[in-house]
C-alpha positions as CSV (number, residue, x, y, z in Angstrom):
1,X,-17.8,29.9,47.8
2,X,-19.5,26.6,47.4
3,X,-23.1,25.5,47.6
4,X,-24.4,22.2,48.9
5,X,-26.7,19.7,47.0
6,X,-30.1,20.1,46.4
7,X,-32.9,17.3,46.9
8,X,-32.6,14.2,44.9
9,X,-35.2,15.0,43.3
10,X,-34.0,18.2,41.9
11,X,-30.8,16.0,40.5
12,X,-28.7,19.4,42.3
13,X,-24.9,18.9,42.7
14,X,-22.5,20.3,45.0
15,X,-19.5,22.6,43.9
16,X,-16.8,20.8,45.9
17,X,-13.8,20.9,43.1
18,X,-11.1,23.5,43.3
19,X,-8.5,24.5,40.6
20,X,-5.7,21.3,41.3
21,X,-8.7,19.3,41.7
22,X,-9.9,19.9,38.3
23,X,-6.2,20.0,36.8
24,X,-5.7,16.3,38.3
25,X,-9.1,15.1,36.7
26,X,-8.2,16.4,33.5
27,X,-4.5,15.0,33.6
28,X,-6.4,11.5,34.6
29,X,-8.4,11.7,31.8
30,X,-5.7,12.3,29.3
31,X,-2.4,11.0,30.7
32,X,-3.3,6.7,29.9
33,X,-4.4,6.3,26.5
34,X,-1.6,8.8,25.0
35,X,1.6,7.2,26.6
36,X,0.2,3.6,26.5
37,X,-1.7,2.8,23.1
38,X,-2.0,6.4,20.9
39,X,1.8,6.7,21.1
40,X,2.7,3.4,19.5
41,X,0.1,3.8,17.3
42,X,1.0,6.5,15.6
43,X,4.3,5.4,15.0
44,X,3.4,2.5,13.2
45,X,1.5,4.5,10.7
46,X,4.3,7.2,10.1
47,X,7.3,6.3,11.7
48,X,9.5,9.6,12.5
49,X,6.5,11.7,11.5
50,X,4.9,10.9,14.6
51,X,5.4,13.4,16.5
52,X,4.0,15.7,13.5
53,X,0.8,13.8,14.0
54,X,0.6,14.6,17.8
55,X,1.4,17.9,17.7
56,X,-1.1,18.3,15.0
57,X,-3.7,17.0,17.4
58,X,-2.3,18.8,19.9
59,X,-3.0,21.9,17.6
60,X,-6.7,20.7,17.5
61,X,-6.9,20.4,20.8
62,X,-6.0,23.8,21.7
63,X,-8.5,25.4,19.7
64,X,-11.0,22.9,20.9
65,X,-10.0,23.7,24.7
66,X,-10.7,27.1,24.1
67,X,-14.3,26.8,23.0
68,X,-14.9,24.5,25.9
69,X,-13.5,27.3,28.3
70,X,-15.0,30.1,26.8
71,X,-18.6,28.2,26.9
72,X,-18.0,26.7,30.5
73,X,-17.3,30.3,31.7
74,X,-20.9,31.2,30.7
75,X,-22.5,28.2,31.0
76,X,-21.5,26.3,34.1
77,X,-23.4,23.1,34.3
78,X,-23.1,19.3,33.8
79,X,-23.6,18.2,30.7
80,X,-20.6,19.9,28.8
81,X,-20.8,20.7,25.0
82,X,-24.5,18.8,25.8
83,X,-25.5,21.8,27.6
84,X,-23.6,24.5,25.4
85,X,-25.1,23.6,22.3
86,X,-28.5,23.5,23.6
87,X,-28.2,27.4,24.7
88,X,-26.0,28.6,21.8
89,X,-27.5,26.3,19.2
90,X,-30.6,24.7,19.9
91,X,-31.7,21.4,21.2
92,X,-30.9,18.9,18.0
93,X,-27.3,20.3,18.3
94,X,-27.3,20.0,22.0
95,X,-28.3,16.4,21.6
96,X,-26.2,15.7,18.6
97,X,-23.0,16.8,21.0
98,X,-24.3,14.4,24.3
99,X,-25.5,11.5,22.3
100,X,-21.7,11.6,20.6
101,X,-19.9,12.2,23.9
102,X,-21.8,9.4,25.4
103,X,-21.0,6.9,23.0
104,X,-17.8,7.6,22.0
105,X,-16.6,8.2,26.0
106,X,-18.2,4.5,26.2
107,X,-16.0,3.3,24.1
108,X,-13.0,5.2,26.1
109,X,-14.1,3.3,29.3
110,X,-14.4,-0.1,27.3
111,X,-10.6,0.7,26.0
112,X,-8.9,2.0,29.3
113,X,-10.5,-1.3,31.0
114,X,-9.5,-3.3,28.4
115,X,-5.7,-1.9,28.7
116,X,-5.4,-2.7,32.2
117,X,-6.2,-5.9,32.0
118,X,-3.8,-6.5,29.0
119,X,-1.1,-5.6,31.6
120,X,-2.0,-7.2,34.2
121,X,-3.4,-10.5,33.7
122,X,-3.2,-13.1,30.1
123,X,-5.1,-13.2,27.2
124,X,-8.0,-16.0,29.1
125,X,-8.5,-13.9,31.9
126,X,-8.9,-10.3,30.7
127,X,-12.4,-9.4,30.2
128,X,-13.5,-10.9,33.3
129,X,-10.8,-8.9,35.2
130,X,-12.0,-5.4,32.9
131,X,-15.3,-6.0,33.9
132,X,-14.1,-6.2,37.7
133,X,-12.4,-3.0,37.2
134,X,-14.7,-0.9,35.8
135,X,-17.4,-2.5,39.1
136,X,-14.2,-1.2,41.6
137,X,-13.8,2.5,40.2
138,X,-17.7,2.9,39.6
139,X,-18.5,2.2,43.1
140,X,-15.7,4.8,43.7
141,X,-17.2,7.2,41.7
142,X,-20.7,6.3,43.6
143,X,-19.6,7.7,47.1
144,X,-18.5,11.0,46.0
145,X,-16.9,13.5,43.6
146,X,-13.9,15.0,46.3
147,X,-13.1,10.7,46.6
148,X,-13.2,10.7,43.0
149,X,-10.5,14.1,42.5
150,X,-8.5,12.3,45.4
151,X,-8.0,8.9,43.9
152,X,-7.3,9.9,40.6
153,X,-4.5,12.6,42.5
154,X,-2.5,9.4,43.2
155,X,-3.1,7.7,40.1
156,X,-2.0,10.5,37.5
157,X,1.1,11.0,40.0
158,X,2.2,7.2,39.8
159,X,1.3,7.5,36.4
160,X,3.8,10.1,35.8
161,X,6.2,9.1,37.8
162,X,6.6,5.7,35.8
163,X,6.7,7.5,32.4
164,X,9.1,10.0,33.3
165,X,11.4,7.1,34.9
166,X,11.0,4.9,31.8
167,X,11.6,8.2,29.9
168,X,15.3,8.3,31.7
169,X,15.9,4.9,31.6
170,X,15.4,5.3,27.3
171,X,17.5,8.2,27.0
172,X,20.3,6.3,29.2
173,X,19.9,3.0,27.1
174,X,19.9,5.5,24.0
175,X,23.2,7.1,25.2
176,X,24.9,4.0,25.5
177,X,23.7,1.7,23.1
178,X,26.4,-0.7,21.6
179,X,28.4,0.4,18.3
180,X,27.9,-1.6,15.3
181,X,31.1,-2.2,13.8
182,X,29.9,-2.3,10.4
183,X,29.2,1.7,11.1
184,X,33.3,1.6,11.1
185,X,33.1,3.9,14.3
186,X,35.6,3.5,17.3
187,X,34.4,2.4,20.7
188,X,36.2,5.9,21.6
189,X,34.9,7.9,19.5
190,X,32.2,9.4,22.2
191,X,29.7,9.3,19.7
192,X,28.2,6.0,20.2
193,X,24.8,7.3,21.4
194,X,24.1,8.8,18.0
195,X,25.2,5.8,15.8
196,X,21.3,4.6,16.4
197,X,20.3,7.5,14.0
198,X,21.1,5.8,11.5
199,X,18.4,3.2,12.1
200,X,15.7,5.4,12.4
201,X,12.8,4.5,10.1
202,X,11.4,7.2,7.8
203,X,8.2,7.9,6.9
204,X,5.7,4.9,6.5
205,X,8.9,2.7,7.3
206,X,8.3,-0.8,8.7
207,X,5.9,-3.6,7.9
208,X,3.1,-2.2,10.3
209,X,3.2,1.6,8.5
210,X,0.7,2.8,6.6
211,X,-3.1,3.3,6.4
212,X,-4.8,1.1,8.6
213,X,-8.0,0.0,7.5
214,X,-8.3,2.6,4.6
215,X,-10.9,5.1,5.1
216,X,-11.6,8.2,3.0
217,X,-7.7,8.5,3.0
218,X,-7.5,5.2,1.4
219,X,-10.3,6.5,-1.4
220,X,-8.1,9.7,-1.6
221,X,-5.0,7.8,-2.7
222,X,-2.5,8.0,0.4
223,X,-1.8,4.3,-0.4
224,X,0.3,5.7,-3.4
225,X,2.6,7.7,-1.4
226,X,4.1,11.1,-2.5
227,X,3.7,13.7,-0.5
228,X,-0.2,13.9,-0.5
229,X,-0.1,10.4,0.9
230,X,2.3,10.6,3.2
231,X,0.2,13.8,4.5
232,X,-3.4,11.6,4.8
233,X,-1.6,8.8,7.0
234,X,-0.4,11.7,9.1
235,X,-3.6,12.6,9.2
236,X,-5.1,9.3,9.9
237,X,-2.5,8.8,12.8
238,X,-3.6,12.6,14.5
239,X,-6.9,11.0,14.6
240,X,-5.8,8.2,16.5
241,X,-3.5,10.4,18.8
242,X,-6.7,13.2,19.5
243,X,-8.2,10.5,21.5
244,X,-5.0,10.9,24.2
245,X,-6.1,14.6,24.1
246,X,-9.9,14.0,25.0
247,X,-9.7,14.5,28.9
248,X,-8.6,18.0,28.9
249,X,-12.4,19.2,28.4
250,X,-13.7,16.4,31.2
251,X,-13.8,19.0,34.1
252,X,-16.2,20.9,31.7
253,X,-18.6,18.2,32.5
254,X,-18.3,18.7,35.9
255,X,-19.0,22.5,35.9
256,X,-21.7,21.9,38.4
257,X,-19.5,21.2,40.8
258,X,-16.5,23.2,40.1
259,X,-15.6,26.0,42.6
260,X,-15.8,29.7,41.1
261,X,-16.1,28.2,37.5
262,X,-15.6,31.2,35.6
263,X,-12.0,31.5,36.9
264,X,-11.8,28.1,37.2
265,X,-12.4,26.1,34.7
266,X,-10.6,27.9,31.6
267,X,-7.1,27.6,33.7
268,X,-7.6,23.9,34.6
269,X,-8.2,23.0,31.0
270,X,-5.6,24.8,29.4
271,X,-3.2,24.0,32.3
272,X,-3.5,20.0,31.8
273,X,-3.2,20.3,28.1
274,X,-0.4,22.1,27.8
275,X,1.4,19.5,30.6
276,X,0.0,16.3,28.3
277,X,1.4,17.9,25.0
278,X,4.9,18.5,26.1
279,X,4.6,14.9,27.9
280,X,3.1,13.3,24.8
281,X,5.6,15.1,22.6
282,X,9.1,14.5,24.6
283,X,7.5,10.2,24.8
284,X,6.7,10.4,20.7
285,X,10.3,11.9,20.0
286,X,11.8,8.8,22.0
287,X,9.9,6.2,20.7
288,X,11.3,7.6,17.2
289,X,14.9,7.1,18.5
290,X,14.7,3.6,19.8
291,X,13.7,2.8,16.1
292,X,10.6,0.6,14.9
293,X,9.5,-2.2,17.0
294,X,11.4,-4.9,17.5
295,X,8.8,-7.9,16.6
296,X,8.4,-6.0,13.1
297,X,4.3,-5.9,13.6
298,X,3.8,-2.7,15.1
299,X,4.4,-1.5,18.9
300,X,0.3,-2.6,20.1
301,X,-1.3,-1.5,23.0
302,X,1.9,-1.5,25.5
303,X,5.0,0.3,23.4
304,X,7.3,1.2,26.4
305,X,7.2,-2.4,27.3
306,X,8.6,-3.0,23.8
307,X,10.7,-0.1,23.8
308,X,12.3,-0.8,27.5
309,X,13.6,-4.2,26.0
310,X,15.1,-3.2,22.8
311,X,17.5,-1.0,25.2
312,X,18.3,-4.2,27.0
313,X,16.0,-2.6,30.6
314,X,15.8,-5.6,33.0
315,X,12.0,-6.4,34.5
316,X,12.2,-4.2,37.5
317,X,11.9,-1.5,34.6
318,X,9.2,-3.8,33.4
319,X,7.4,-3.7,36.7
320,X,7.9,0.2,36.5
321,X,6.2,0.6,33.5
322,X,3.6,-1.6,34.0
323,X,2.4,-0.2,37.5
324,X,1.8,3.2,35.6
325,X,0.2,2.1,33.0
326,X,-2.6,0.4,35.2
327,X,-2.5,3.6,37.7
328,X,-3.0,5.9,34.5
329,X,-5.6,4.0,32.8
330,X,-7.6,3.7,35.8
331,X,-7.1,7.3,36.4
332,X,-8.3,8.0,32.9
333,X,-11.1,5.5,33.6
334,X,-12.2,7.0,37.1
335,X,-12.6,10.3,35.0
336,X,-14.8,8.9,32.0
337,X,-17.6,7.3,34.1
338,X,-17.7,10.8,36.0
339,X,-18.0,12.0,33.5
340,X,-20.4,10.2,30.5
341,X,-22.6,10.2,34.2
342,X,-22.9,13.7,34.4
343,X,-24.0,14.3,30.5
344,X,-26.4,11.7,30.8
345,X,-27.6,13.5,33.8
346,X,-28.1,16.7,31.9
347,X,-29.8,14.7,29.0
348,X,-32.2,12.8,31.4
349,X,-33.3,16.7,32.9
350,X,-34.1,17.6,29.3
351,X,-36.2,14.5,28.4
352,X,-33.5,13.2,25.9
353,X,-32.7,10.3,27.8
354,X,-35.3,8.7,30.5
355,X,-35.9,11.5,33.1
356,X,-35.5,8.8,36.1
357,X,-31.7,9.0,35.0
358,X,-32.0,12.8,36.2
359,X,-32.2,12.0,39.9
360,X,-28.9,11.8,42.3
361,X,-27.7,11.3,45.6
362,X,-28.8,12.9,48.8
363,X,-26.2,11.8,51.0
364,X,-23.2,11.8,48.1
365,X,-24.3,14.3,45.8
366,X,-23.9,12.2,42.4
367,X,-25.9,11.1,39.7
368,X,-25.8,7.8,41.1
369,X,-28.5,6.3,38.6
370,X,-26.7,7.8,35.4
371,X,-23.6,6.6,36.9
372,X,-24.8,2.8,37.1
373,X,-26.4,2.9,33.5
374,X,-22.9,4.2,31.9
375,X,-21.4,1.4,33.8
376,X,-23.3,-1.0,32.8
377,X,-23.1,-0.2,29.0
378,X,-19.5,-0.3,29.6
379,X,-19.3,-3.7,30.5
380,X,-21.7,-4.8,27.9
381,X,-18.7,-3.6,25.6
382,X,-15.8,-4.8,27.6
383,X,-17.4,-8.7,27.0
384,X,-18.1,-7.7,23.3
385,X,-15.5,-6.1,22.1
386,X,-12.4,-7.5,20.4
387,X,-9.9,-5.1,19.5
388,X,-8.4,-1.9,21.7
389,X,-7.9,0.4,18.8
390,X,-11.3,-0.1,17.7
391,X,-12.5,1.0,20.4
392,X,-9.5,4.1,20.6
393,X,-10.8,5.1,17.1
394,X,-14.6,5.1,17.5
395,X,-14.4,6.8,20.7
396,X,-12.2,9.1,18.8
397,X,-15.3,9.7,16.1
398,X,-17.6,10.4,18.4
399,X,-15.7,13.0,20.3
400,X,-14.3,14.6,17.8
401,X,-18.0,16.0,16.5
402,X,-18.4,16.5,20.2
403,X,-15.9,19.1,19.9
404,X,-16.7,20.3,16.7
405,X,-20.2,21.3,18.2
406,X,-18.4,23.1,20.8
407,X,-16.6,25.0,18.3
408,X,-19.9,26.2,16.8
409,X,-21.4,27.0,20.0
410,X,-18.5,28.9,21.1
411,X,-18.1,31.0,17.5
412,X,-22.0,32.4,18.7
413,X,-20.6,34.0,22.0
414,X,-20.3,37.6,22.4
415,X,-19.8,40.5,24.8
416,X,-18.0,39.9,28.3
417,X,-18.1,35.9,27.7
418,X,-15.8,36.0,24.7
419,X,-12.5,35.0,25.6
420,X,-10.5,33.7,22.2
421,X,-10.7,35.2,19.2
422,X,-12.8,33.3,16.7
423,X,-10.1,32.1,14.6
424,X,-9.5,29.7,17.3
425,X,-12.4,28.1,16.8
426,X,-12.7,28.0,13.5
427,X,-9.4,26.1,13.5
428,X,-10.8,23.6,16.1
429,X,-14.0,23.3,14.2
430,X,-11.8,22.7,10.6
431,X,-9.6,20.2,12.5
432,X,-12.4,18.0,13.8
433,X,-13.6,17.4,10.6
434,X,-10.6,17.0,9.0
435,X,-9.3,14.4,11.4
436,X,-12.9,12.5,11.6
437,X,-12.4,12.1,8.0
438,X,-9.3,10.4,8.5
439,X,-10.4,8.0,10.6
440,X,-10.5,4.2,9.6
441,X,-13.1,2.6,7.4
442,X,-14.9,0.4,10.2
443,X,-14.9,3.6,12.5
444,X,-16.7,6.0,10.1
445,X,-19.4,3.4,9.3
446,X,-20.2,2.7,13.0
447,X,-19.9,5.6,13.8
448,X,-22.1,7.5,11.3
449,X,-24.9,4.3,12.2
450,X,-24.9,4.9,15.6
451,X,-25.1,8.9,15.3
452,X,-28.4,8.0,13.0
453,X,-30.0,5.7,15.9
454,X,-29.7,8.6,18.3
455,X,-31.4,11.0,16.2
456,X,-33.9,8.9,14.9
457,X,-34.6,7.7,18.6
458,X,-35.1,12.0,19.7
459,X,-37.2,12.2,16.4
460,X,-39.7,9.2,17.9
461,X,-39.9,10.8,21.2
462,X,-40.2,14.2,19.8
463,X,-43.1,12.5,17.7
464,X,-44.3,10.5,20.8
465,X,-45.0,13.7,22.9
466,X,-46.3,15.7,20.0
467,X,-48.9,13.4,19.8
């Protein structure tokens, strides 16, 4: 069943998108940030506790995918949590969740164009090619959402492919890896693969482990150690690793154009995040076996790079790795401006961004205007900005009350659109908070500043009209 677009002026979309289309966009929007910068990451702050930290955003993930299928369900339109909150909570809650998706999924586009650079060209020439990627897969995202769901098909395939090869090629370099002698094992023995455990850091191991720039955790202690410590760096790292999570909710912003969305759109989400997890969790548990990185200053934005050579992998392996990380990060990229256009869209229909940004396409059916205007903020930040994880962390505050809105929205359901129990969402709702907490010093300032223009800017229009 599908319905076509409206007039432009009515800003009507098309429902084109069917179940593997919405699983693809979801796995575009995750797969990219997780394997490529989270990952490393998070093993720089807690060493072998790092796949404790992704599971544990994993765990807030899953309740927060649950709200964001139960509420799609009922309430299929662009916008995501936006929308929701504005029918189960009211408008200053709806506009609290959009004004955070926007600016925090901003910062995700800034990132992902940011990482694809760092692989492709040096240090002199990166921003200018960022900013000529984010040009390329906008005016993709311009022509039409099927073209969208079908380029990002072949990225997030290539994307997988390469991790899953680079994921052999550790566990083969792993298997074999040289004896030291000083271990007084035989060449023989058949154990040589598991000599390497004994070089497996612990816990806050290695000079790049530990907070990074403090935050409440820091005011909390964790600097000490002990196990409450140890516990808040954990937390800290889940933070960073819930922005690999972020995409499985992007189809919710496309519910406009999602075929049958009632069906729909709960499988697709809960479909790609269970794939990411076991992905994210199987790449975390190798990273732990090859040991801390080899320059002793933390794994950075590329860590398979660094972890292919510590097993002695040749460049073609290099080339391997690097291919997928540019196909998954544009994926993830693709998927971001599609979908920061469509909550702008539904912001711009209720007045709380400029209603021009409300009209779209006749002959494409997309909110072309929204589309340009997220682009261009995008770019404003890929020439501005001057550190990847930066952006990885404020992106990850703003999302984060994003989903805790969604969790509130989605406690309010009842009747035939409750799906979950609500002990799901309250764990999803606790979790947010928890993990926003943890997030770095500079991130909870900016972010908090930036959450405070965007309500005092709907207060003066509020104000404006009143009068």
């Amino acid at each position: 069943m599908s319905t076509s677009a409206g007039p432009a002026s009515s800003g009507a979309l098309a429902r084109r998108l069917r179940l593997d289309d919405a699983v693809v966009i979801g796995l575009a929007s995750m797969i990219g940030a997780g394997a490529f910068v989270s990952l490393g990451a998070a093993q720089d702050l807690v060493g072998t506790l790092a796949p404790l930290a992704v599971l544990l955003a994993g765990v807030v993930a899953l309740g927060n995918a649950t709200s964001t299928a139960q509420l799609a369900a009922q309430h299929p339109s662009s916008g995501g949590t936006y929308h929701f909150g504005n029918q189960q909570l009211g408008p200053w809650w709806g506009f609290l969740a959009g004004w955070c998706f926007v600016i925090g999924k901003i910062a995700s586009c800034a990132a992902m164009a940011l990482v694809i650079a760092a692989y492709l060209v040096p240090e002199p020439a990166q921003r200018l090619v960022a900013a000529l990627v984010i040009i390329v897969l906008t005016a993709v995202n311009l022509v039409g959402i099927t073209r969208t769901a079908a380029l990002a098909r072949v990225l997030v395939t290539v994307a997988v492919a390469a991790l899953l090869l680079t994921a052999g090629r550790l566990v083969v370099g792993l298997a074999v890896a040289p004896i030291d002698p000083s271990e007084g094992l035989d060449s023989t023995d058949g154990d040589a693969g598991l000599t390497h455990l004994s070089t497996i850091p612990g816990p806050l191991a290695g000079e790049a482990a530990g907070l990074w720039d403090g935050g409440l955790a820091a005011a909390l202690g964790a600097g000490t150690g002990g196990v409450v410590g140890i516990a808040l760096v954990v937390l800290q790292a889940a933070a960073i690793m819930f922005f690999a999570f972020a995409g499985y909710a992007r189809v919710a912003t496309l519910g406009e154009e999602v075929l049958d969305p009632r069906r729909t759109i709960p499988r697709a989400i809960l479909v790609a995040l269970a794939l990411v997890c076991a992905l994210y969790l199987g790449l975390s548990i190798l990273l732990v076996f090859v040991g801390p990185a080899p320059t002793g200053e933390g794994w950075g934005p590329a860590p398979f790079l660094s972890a292919l050579e510590s097993v002695g992998a040749g460049p073609a392996w290099e080339a391997i790795i690097t291919v997928g990380a540019v196909a998954a990060a544009a994926g993830a990229l693709l998927a971001l401006v599609a979908g920061v256009s469509r909550t702008i869209l539904a912001m711009a229909r209720e007045g709380d961004l400029p209603r021009p940004l409300a009209r779209s396409s006749n002959r494409y059916a997309v909110p072309q205007r929204a589309e340009v205007v997220a682009a261009l903020a995008v770019l404003v930040l890929v020439l501005l900005a001057s550190d990847v994880l930066v952006a990885i962390t404020a992106s990850s505050f703003g999302v984060l009350l994003y989903y805790a809105v969604a969790n509130l929205a989605a406690f309010t359901q009842a009747g035939q659109w409750r799906m979950f129990p609500r002990s799901l969402q309250v764990m999803g709702l606790v979790g947010c908070v928890v993990l926003v907490a943890a997030l770095p010093g500079r991130s909870l300032v900016a972010g908090v500043g930036l959450v405070a223009v965007g309500l005092a800017y709907r207060g003066i229009v509020l104000a404006a009209r009143r009068s």
